[in-house]
C-alpha positions in Angstrom: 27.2 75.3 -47.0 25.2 78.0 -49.1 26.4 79.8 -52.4 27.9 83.1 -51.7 29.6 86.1 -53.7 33.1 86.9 -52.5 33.8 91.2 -53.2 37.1 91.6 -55.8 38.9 94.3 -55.3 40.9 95.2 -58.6 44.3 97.2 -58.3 44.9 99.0 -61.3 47.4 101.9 -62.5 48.7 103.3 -65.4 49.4 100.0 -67.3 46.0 98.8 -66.7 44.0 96.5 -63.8 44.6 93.6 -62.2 41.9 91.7 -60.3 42.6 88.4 -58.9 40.4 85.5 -59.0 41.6 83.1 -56.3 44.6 83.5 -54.1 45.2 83.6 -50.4 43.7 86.5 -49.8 40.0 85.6 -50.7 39.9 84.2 -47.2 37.8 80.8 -48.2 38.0 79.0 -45.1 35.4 76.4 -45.5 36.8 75.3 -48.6 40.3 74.5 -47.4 42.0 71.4 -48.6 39.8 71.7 -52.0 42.3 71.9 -55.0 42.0 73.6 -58.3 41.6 70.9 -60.7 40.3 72.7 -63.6 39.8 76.0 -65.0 38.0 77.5 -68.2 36.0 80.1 -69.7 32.7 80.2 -71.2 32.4 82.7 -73.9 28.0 84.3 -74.8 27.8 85.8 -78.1 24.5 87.8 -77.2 22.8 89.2 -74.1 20.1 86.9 -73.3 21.8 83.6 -73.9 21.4 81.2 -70.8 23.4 78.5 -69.5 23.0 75.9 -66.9 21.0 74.3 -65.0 24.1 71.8 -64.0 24.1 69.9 -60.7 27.2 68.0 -59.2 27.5 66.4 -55.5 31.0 66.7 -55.1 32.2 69.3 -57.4 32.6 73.2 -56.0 33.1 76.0 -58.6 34.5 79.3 -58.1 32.8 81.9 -61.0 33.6 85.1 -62.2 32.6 87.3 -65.7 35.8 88.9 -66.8 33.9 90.7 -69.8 30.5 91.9 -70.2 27.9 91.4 -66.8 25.3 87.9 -65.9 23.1 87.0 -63.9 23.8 84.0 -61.8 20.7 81.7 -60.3 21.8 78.8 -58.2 18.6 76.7 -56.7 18.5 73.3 -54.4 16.6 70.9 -56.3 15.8 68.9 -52.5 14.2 72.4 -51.8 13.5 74.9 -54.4 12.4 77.6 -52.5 16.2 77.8 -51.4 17.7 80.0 -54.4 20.0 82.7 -54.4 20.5 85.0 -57.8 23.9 87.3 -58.1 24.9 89.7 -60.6 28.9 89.8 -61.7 30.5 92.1 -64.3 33.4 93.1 -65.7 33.2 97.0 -64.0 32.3 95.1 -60.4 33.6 91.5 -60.5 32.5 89.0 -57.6 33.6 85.6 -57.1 30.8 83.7 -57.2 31.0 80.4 -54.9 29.3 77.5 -55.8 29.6 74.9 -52.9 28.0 71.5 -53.9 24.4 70.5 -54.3 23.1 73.7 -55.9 21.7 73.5 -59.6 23.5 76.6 -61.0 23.0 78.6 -64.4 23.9 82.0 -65.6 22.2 84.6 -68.1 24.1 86.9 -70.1 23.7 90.6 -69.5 25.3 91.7 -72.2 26.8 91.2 -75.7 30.1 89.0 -75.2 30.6 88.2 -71.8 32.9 85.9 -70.7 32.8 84.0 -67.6 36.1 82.2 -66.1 35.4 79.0 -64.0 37.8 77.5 -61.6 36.4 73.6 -60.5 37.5 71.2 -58.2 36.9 68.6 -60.1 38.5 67.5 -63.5 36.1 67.2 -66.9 35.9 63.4 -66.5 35.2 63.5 -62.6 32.3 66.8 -63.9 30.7 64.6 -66.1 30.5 61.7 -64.0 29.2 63.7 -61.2 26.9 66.2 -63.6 23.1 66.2 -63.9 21.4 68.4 -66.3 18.2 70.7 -65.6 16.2 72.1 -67.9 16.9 76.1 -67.3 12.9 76.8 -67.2 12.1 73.9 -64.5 11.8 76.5 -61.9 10.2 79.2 -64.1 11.3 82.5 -65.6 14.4 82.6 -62.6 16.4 84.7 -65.7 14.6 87.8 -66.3 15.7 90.9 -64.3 13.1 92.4 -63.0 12.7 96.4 -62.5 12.5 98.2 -59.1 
C-alpha cells in the first residue's frame, strides 16, 4: 500500500463550514477493520517549522491541517527513491493517508497551522512501534520549489 491524499469536500452555509475528516463516506477500502485508536493535533508557531521523520510498522495515520497550509513528505527508508510530497490547507483540506512503513514529516506553510491526526494505534503502542529520522537524512525534501 502507498501513501495517498483523499479530496475533502467541505459543506458550508450561512453558519459557517463543516468538513469532515473520517466518516463513511471517505470510501477507504483497504483500511477496513482498522480502528481509530487515537486522535490529536499538532499545533506550528511559525512557517518553516518541521516535524517528523517518524516511522512505525504497524501504525496507519490519517492527517489533515485544519489551520494554516504544510507540506507533507513521506519516504520508504527500504527504498528512498519511493517518496511522495502533498500539500494540505485549511482553504483546500486533503486527508492525507499514511499506510505503514513510510517515514513521514510535515513543514509548515504558514504561521499557526494546525494539523489533526487520527492513528490506529494508541501513544504507548506509537512509541513502541516508533523510530525517529533525522528530517535532513534524505536532504532538503522541505523546501518548495518554484515552477
Amino acid at each position: 500500500m502507498k501513501p495517498y491524499i483523499k479530496e475533502i469536500t467541505p459543506k458550508g452555509d450561512d453558519r459557517g463550514t463543516f468538513v469532515p475528516f473520517l466518516d463513511a463516506t471517505n470510501n477507504l477500502p483497504d483500511q477496513e477493520g482498522l480502528a481509530i485508536k487515537r486522535m490529536y493535533y499538532v499545533y506550528n508557531y511559525g512557517k518553516g517549522v518541521v516535524r517528523g521523520f517518524h516511522f512505525h510498522q504497524k501504525e496507519w495515520k490519517y492527517f489533515m491541517i485544519v489551520n494554516g497550509a504544510a507540506k507533507f513528505v513521506l519516504i520508504n527508508p527500504e527504498s528512498p527513491e519511493e517518496i511522495f510530497t502533498f500539500v494540505s490547507s485549511a482553504r483546500k483540506p486533503v486527508l492525507v493517508v499514511v499506510p505503514p512503513g513510510f517515514a513521514n514529516g510535515w513543514v509548515s506553510l504558514e504561521d499557526n497551522t494546525v494539523l489533526v491526526c487520527g492513528s490506529t494505534a494508541s501513544f504507548d503502542e506509537s512509541v513502541a512501534d516508533d523510530q525517529r529520522f533525522d528530517p535532513y537524512k534524505w536532504g532538503d525534501v522541505w523546501t518548495i520549489k518554484g515552477r
